[in-house]
C-alpha positions as CSV (number, residue, x, y, z in Angstrom):
1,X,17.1,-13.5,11.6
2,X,16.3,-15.7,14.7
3,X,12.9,-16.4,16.0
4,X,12.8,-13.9,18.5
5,X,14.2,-10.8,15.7
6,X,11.5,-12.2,13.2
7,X,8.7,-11.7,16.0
8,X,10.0,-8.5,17.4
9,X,9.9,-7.1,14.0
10,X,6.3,-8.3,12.8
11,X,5.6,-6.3,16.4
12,X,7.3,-3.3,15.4
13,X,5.5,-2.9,11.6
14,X,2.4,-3.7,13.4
15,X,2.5,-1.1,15.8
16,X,3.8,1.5,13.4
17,X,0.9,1.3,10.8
18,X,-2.2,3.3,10.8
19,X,-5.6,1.5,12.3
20,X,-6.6,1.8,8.7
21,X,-3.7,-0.2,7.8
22,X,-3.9,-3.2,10.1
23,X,-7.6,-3.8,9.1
24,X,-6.1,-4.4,5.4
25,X,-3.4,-6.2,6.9
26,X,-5.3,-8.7,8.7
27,X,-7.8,-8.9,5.7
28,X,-4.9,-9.8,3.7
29,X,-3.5,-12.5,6.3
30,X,-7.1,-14.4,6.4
31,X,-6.2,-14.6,2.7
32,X,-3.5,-16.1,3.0
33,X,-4.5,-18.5,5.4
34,X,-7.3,-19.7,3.2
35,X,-8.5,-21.9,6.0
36,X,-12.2,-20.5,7.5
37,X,-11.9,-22.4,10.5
38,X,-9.6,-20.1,11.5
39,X,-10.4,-17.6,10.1
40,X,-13.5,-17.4,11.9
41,X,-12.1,-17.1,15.2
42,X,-9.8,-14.1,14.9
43,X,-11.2,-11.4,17.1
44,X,-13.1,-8.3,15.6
45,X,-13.7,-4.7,17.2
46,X,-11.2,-2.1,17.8
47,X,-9.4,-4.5,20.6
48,X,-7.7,-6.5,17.6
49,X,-6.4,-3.1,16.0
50,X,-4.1,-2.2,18.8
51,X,-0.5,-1.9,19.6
52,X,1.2,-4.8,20.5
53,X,3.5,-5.3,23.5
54,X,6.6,-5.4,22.7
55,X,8.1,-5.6,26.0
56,X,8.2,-9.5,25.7
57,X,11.2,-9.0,23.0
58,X,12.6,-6.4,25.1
59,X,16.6,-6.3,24.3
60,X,16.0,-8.6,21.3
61,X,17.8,-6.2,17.9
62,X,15.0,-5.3,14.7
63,X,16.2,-3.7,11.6
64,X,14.8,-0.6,12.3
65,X,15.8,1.1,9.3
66,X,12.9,-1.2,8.0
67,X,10.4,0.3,10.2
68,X,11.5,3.3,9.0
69,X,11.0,2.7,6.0
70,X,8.0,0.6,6.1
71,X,5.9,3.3,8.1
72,X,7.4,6.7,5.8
73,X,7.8,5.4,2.5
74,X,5.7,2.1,1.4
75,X,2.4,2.2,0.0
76,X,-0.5,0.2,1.1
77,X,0.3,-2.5,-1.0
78,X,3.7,-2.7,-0.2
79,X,2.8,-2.9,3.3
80,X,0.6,-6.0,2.8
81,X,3.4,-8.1,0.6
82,X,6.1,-7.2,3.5
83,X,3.6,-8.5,5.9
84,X,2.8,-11.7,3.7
85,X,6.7,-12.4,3.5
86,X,7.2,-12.2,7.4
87,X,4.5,-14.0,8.0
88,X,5.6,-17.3,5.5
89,X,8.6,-17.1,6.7
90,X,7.9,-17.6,10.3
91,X,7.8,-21.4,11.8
92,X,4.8,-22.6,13.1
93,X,5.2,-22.5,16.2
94,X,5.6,-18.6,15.6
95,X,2.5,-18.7,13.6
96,X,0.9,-19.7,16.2
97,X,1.6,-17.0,18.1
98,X,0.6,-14.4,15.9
99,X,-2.7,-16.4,15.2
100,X,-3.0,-16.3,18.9
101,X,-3.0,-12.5,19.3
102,X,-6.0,-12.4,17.2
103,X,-8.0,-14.8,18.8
């Protein structure tokens, strides 16, 4: 996957979970960050629970089949480790940028 497919498709599981879900999920990446500093600045309220715009990835191909997937047939759980995988295997300079939605 390039850069731009790896992003578009963090956007696209985002936006197809619950509310519910993303709190977990974003409980779950402070986790994994393991760093407070950070940590500490990610935004809180309803504001950090919405959709994402995807419209910046506009054109750029997703395996939607996952989304599918991912928002009719995983469980919590399975949600979170998907999540965690994405988000390790994204550069840092696309960390960054998904740090920098939530602050």
């Amino acid at each position: 996957m390039t850069a731009p497919q790896r992003m578009q498709t963090m956007v696209q599981l985002w936006n197809s979970a619950e509310q519910e879900e993303r709190v977990e999920f974003l409980r779950h990446l402070i986790d994994i960050l393991g760093n407070p500093t950070i940590s500490n600045r990610i935004k809180g309220g309803q504001e950090i629970l919405k959709d994402l715009d995807a419209s910046f990835y506009e054109g750029v191909t997703y395996p939607e089949s996952w989304v599918t997937q991912f928002k009719d047939a995983m469980k919590l759980d399975d949600k979170k480790l998907v999540f965690e995988k994405l988000f390790k295997s994204l550069d840092n300079q696309e960390r960054g940028l998904v740090l920098g939605t939530l602050m």
